[in-house]
Residue, then its C-alpha position, 0 to 999 in steps of 0.5 A: x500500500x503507497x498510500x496514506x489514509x488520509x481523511x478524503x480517502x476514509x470519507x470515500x471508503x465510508x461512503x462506499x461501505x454504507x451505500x454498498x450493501x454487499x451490491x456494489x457502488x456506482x461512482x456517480x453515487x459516490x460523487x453524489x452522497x459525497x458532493x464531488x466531482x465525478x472526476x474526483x472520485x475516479x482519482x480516488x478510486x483508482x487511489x483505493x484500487x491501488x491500495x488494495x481496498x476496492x475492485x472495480x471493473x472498467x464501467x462498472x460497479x465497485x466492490x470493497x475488498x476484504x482489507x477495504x471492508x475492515x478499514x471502512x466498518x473500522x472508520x464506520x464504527x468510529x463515526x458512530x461512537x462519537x456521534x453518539x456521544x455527542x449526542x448523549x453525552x454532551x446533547x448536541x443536535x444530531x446534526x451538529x453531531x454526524x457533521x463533527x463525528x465525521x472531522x473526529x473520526x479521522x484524528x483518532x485511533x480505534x482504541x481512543x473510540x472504544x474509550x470514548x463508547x465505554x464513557x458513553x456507557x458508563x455516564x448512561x448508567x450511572x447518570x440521568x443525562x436528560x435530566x442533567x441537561x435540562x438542569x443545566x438549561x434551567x441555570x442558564x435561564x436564570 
């Protein structure tokens, strides 16, 4: 592999991996969810391609490989733990919170994120979140 996970390059293994559904992915629906060129997401593909983590015949539907279906779920999995906690944990709206999970999940390891899950448990048990926030409101209303 010559090159670097970069974010762009996680964004598009993302995209591939929640519109793929073991079916396969047009470029034109990449370029779409992705708001880019189509000319772009060719350069990434044949990027991935390089890297191992598609398959994509000439014209036609493109595959995640095995390694590029790890890479994505792992990304995938990353997204979802800190959208989550910001959301519960520190109840930003949800979409304020998918636009910043995605700048975080790029600058953090799996281990960091499994971390940031485990506080997420921790505080939804031990604490009333909701009800801690709306105290919270309360205060800052008076």
């Amino acid at each position: 592999m010559s090159a670097k996970f970069t974010p762009s390059i996680e964004d598009y293994l993302e995209c591939i991996y929640q519109t793929n559904r073991g079916q396969g992915v047009k470029s034109t629906d990449i370029a779409s969810k992705l708001s880019v060129s189509k000319p772009s997401v060719h350069r990434a593909i044949v990027t991935l391609a390089e890297m191992g983590l598609v398959t994509q015949e000439k014209y036609s539907l493109i595959y995640l490989t095995e390694s590029g279906q790890m890479k994505a779920a792992e990304v995938n999995a990353k997204h979802e733990i800190f959208s989550s906690f910001l959301q519960k944990v520190l109840n930003i709206e949800p979409a304020i919170a998918e636009e910043e999970a995605c700048k975080m999940e790029h600058g953090v390891s799996m281990e960091t994120a499994r971390k940031f899950s485990a506080l997420t448990k921790i505080l939804e048990e031990k604490l009333d979140l909701s009800q801690l926030w709306k105290e919270q409101e309360a205060e800052r209303e008076k």
